[in-house]
N, C-alpha and C positions, 0 to 999 in steps of 0.2 A: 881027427877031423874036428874042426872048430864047432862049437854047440851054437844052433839058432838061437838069436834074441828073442826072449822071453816077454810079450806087452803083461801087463796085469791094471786091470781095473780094483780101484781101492778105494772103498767108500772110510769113512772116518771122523770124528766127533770128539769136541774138544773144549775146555772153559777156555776164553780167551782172556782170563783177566791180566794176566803176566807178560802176552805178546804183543807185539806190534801189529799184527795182524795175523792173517794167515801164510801172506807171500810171504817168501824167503826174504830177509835182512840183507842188505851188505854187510861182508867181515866188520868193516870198521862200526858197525853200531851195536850199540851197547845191549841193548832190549832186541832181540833175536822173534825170527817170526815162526809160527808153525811149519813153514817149508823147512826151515833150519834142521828140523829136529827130527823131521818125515825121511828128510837126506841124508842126514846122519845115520838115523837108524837102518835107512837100506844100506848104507855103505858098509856096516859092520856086518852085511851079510857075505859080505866081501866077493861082488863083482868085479869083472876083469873088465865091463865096461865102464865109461862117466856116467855118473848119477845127477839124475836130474828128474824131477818128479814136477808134470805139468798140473797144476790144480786146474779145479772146473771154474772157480768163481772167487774172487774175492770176499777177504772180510777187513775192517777196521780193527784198530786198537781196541782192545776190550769187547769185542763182539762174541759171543760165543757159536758154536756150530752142534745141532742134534746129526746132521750128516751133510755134508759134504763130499766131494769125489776129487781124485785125480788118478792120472794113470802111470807107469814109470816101466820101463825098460830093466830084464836084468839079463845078465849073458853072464853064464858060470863058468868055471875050470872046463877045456874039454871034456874030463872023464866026469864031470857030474850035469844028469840031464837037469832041464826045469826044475824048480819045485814046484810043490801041488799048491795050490789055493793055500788049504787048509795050514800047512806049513809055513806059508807065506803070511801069512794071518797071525800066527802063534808065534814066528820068530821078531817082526815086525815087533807086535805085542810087549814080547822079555825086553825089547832095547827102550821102549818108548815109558815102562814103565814105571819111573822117576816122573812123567810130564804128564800134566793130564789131557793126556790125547789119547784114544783110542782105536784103532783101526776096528771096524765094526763087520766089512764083508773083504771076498776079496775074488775078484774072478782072471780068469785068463780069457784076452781077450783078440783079436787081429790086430795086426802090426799095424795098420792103416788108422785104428782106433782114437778117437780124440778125446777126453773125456772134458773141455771144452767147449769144442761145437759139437758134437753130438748131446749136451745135456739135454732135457724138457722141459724143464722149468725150474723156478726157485721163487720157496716163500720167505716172505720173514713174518716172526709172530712176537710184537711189543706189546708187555706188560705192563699194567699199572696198578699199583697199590694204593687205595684210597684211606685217608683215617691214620696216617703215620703223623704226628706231631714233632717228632722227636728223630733222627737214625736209628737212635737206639731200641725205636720200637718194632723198625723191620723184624721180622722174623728171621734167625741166625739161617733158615734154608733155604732162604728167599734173599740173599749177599747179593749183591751184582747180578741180578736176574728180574729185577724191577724198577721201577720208578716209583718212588715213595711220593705223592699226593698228601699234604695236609689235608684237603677237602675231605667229606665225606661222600660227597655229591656230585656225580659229572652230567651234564646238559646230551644223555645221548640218544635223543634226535635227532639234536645237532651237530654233532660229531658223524653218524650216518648219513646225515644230509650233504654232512661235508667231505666224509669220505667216497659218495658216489658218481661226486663230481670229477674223480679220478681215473675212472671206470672207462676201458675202452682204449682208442691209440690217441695219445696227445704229446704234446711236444716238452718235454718235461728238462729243458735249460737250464728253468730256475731253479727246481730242485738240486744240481750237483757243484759242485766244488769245482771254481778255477783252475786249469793244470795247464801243461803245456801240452797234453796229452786232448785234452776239450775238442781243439777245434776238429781232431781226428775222428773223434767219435759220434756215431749218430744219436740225439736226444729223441730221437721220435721211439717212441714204446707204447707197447698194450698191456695195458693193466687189465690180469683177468678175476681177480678178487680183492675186493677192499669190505671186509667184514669189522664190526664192535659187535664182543660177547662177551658176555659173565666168564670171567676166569677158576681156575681149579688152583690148588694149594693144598699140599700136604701137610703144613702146619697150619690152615685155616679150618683141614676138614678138624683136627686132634686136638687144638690150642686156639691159637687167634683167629676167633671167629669173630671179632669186633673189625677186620681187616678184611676189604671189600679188595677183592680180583677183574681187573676187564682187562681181553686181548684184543688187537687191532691184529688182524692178519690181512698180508697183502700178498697174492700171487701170479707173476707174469709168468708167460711161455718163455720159452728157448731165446736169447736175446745174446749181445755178444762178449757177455759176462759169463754166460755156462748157468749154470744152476746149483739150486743148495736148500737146505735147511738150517734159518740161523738166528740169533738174536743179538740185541745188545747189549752192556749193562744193562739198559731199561728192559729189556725184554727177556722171550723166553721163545721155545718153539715145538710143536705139538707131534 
């Protein structure tokens, strides 16, 4: 008798500076996304189903992810039932570990499960680095995880003032990128946090402390992107 298909929720964290994003690539291109490599690795667990692994949210070129989710189907040999979480976790883990991706949790979940539209939310948290004159002055821990600022000084009243103008549901058009996909999609969102705080750094607490930290974090509810924890080059996330 054929084995039930297996759903499994998979949360997962990754540096993005190598990928095109997080969605899977087409074959033909060159620079591969983190779905690439999420699919690959389920495949060498070698189901008898197609793999395909639905992410919850997108991310950009060079964006990095503290956690992320998607969920994926596996349907094994008749004579071998499910695997457990914990398994799924760990063998995931062996294949992935050339790329710096992570799978971080991992659950079994209803077949009806979306990880998608059921997310709750997703923040993102950009960094800035005040006080760099140079690249070379970033701090080697702080690569692609900030935005390096000559100034030493940022006006943040008014960066507050201006980020609380965000605050709330507003039609946010101008914000995103032309596609053919635009007219599809609804621009009306609620923004439920738009915060400026003093940043942390592990080589600011030990080393450069001449090198001033602030995070913008922003956090909507459930929208039709799914949800995440992410950053960009510039950023970082908590």
């Amino acid at each position: 008798m054929q084995q039930t298909v297996a759903r499994y929720l998979i949360f997962f964290q990754y540096t993005g500076s190598k990928y095109s994003g997080v969605m899977k690539a087409p074959a033909h291109q060159a620079v591969q996304g983190v779905g690439n490599h999420l699919e690959n690795a389920v495949r060498k667990l070698k189901p008898v189903n197609e793999v395909c692994v639905s992410i919850s949210s997108r991310t950009d070129t060079g964006v990095h992810a503290l956690c992320n989710s998607a969920h994926v189907d596996i349907q094994r040999r008749e004579d071998k039932p499910p695997m457990s979480e914990q398994i799924l976790l760990e063998a995931l883990n062996f294949h992935l570990k050339e790329e710096p991706i992570r799978i971080t949790m991992a659950y079994r979940v209803h077949s009806d499960f979306h990880a998608r539209y059921q997310a709750q939310s997703r923040t993102y948290v950009y960094r800035l680095a005040l006080g760099c004159q140079h690249h070379a002055q970033m701090p080697l821990t702080e690569k692609d995880l900030c935005w390096a600022l000559r100034d030493t000084r940022i006006n943040v009243d008014a960066m507050r003032e201006a980020s609380a103008l965000l605050l709330g549901t507003h039609d946010f058009s101008t914000f995103r990128a032309l596609s053919s996909e635009a007219p599809f999609k609804c621009p009306v969102k609620t923004l439920d946090l738009a915060q400026l705080e003093p940043g942390e750094s592990f080589s600011q607490k030990h080393f450069h402390r001449d090198v001033q930290f602030w995070e913008l974090t922003f956090k909507s509810a459930q929208d039709d992107r799914g949800a995440g924890c992410y950053w960009s080059g510039s950023a970082s996330c908590e």
